[in-house]
C-alpha positions, 0 to 999 in steps of 0.5 A: 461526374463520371462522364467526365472522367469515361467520354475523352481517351485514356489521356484524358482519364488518367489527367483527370484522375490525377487532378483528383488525388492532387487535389485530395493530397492538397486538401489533407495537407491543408487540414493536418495543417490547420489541425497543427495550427488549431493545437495548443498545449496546456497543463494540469494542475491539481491534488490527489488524496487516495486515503488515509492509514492510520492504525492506533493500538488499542490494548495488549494483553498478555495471553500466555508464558512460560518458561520464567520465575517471574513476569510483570506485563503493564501496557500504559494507555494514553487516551485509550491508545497503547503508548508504551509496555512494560514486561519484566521477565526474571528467569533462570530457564532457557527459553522463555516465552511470551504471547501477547495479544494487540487490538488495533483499530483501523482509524483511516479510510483505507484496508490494512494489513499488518506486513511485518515486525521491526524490531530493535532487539537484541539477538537473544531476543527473539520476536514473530508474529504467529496470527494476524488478520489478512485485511483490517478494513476501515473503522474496524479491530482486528486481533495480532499475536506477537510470540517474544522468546528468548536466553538468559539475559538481563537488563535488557530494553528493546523497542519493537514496531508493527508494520502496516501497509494499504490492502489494494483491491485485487491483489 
């Protein structure tokens, strides 16, 4: 082939390379043509389970207190899983405090961890956590102190709520 192209004069090489691109344009023209035509689009349907989080609070215990004439403390269990406490504070001091101690058991499939207190309470009453466990891994317990402290008061009911969040690898 190369003859062809080196045995004519420069008029004829210069045809001759010309005929070739022309042609190699013409040919990836077809073929991103018949690439276009051959696409098509589709779409996918389909459902993506990552786990389950779920966290039962297994019992709470009442480790220390102070600063009160009286206290009661009844955590009621349904089926081995705390539903609700009771505590019964009388005092005439200022402050008071609580330390209460819950096992929680990781049911799901996913790590935990507990990321926070939500608390409907009065400003009298206040309420943090002081130790919690940084991973609670799947089929596991782990231990979370919550320090309730606070003024004079009287008939007070609040409600509080330990926040659990997936644990991501990596982070």
């Amino acid at each position: 082939m190369s003859a062809l192209f080196w045995k004519k004069g420069k008029k004829m090489r210069f045809f001759n390379l010309a005929l070739v691109l022309t042609v190699l344009i013409l040919t990836l023209g077809v073929m991103g043509a018949g690439y276009a035509a051959w696409t098509q689009k589709f779409t996918v349907e389909g459902n993506i389970t990552t786990g389950q989080l779920q966290i039962k609070i297994k019992d709470a215990v009442l480790e220390s207190s102070a600063g009160h004439d009286s206290l009661s403390f009844t955590a009621h269990q349904d089926n081995g899983v705390v539903e609700k406490i009771d505590m019964n504070v009388a005092t005439y001091a200022n402050p008071y405090q609580a330390v209460i101690v819950f096992t929680v058991e990781n049911t799901g499939t996913v790590p935990a961890a507990c990321s926070g207190l939500i608390k409907d309470a009065y400003p009298e009453i206040k309420m943090e956590i002081v130790e919690v466990p940084d991973v609670i891994a799947p089929g596991t317990t782990g231990q979370i102190k919550v320090k309730i402290s606070g003024s004079y008061c009287q008939n007070l009911n609040f409600s509080a709520f330990l926040k659990f969040e997936q644990v991501i690898s990596g982070k």
